[in-house]
N, C-alpha and C positions, 0 to 999 in steps of 0.2 A: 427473453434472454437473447444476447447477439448469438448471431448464425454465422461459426465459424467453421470456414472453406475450407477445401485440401489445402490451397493456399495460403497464404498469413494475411490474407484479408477478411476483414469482418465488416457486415455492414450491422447496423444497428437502425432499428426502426423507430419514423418520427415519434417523440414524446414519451418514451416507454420508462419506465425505472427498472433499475437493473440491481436485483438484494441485494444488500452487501455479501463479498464472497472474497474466498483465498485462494490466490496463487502459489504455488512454491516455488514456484521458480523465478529467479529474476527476468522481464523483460521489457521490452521499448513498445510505447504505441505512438504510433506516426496517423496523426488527423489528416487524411488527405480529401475530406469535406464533410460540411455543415459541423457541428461540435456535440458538448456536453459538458455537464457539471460531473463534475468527478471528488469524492470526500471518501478520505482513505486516511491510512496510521499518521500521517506529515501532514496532513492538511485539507482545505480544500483548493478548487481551481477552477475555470470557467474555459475550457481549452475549444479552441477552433482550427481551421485548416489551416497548415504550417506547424504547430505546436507539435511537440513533442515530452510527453509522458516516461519516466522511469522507475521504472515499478522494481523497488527492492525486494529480494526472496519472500514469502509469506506477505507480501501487501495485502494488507485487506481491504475493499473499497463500493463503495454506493455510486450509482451513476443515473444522472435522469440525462436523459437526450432531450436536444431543442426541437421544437415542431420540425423542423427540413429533415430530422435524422441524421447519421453521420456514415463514413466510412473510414476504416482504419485499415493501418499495417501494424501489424504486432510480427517484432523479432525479438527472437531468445538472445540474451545479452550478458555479458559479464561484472555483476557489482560485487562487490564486498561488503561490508559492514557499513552500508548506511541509508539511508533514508531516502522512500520516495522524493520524486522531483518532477519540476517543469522544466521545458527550455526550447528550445529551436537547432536544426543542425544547420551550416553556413552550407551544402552542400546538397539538401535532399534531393534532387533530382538524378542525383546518383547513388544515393542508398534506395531510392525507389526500384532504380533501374537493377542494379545489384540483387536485391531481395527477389527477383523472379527468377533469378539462377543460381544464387549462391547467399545465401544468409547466413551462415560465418563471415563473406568478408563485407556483408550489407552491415552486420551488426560490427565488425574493425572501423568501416565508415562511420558509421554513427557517432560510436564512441569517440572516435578522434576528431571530427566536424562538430560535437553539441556542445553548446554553451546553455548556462542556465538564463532565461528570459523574463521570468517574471516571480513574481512574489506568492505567497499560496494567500488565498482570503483572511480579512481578518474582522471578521465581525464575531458577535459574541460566541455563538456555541462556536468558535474556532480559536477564541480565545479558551474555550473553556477545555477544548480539548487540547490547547501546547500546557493548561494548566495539571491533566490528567496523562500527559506523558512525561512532564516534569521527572529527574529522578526522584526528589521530594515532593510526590504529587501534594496538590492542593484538595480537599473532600470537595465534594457537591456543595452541600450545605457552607461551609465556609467561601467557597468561591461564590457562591448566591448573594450572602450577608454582602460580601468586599463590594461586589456588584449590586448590589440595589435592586435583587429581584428575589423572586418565594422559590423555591427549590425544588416545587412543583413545573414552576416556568422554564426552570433551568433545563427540564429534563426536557420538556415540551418541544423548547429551541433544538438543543440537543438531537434529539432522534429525530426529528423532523429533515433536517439537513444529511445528518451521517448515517442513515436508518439503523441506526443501535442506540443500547442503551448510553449513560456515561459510564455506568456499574462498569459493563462488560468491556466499554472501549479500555477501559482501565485494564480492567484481567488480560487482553489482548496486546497492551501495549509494555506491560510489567513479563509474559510470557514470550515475546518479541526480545526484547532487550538479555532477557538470562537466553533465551537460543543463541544468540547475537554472542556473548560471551564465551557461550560453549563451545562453537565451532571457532572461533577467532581467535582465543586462548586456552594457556595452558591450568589457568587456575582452576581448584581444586572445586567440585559440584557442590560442598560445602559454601566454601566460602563465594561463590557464585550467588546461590541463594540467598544466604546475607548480603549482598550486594545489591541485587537487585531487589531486596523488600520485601522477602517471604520471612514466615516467620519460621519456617524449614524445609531440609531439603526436601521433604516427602511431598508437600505444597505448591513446590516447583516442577518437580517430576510428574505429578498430576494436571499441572495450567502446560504446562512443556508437550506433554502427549497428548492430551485434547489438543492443544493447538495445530503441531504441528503432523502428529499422527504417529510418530516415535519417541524413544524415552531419551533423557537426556544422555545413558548411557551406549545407545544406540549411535546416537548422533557423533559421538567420541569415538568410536570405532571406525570412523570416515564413512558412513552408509551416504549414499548420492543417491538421487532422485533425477530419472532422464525425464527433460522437461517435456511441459504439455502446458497447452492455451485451454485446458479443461478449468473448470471452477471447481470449488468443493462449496456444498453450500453452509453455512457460518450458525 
């Protein structure tokens, strides 16, 4: 697992894989050497020094490190309702600087200097996973047949890459998107659940609090979560 510092530095050791695991909190990770594969809710990515990662609230994500290992800066950040990303900031050598004394205004830097840089992968199990966060997801089994592969393979590819199922990437990204609704609007936990693809609200209430560790009526009441660079493990 990375060894993370009193600091918002983490080093991470050469070659290791790191489970998949959840954040709650939104934040930024700044590669400031050697890299990693990183496969999370949005994608995957192949990030090195310069790159800049942003990890939307409850990201959840698998990471192998390249033989050299890497070093990072993680700050706590402000997203709203959307999806992990890549990108680079026009300016890091002063959110670097920044971040040793002040990370509110390391993380102001950030967010106003980053642009998005690159694309996430897109070989098949990342095809298969934009097809399992679809709002109309596509099954296993049928994305296998469209594809030209046995449904045993699919899964193979699959957890190989993201180390999760597709089963569960699915449950993960169907309890993702109703959170995502609950805190961002005002509609009804009913019609929420129809929305996002439960067959009821008792369904969603259950994938909602496994996930994120609260019920969805909880989360309506405004409960915040003071952030931490800890993992939960998935």
């Amino acid at each position: 697992m990375p060894n993370f510092l009193p600091t918002p530095c983490c080093v991470m050791d050469p070659g290791i894989i790191i489970p998949r695991h959840i954040h709650a909190q939104a934040y930024a990770t700044i590669v400031l050497d050697g890299g990693y594969q990183e496969a999370g809710e949005s994608g995957r990515w192949h990030v090195r020094a310069g790159d800049v990662l942003l990890h939307a609230p409850f990201s959840a994500h698998w990471d192998q490190v390249t033989p050299r290992g890497a070093r990072v800066l993680n700050l706590p950040v402000q997203l709203s309702n959307q999806l992990s990303t890549c990108g680079q900031v026009d300016d890091l050598d002063l959110v670097i600087r920044l971040a040793m004394h002040d990370q509110t205004e390391a993380a102001i830097a950030l967010m106003q200097g980053w642009r998005q840089s690159q694309d996430a992968l897109n070989d098949a199990p990342d095809l298969l996973a934009q097809a399992l966060s679809a709002a109309d997801p596509l099954g296993v089994q049928n994305w296998a047949l469209e594809n030209g592969v046995s449904r045993v393979t699919a899964f193979r590819w699959f957890r190989s890459v993201y180390g999760i199922g597709p089963t569960q990437y699915r449950v993960e990204a169907r309890a993702r998107a109703a959170w995502q609704m609950i805190v961002n609007s005002t509609t009804s936990l009913v019609d929420i659940a129809t929305d996002a693809g439960y067959a009821d609200q008792a369904h969603m209430n259950r994938d909602i609090k496994t996930f994120t560790g609260r019920s969805p009526g909880a989360w309506r009441t405004g409960y915040g979560l003071k952030h931490s660079f800890k993992t939960e493990a998935n």
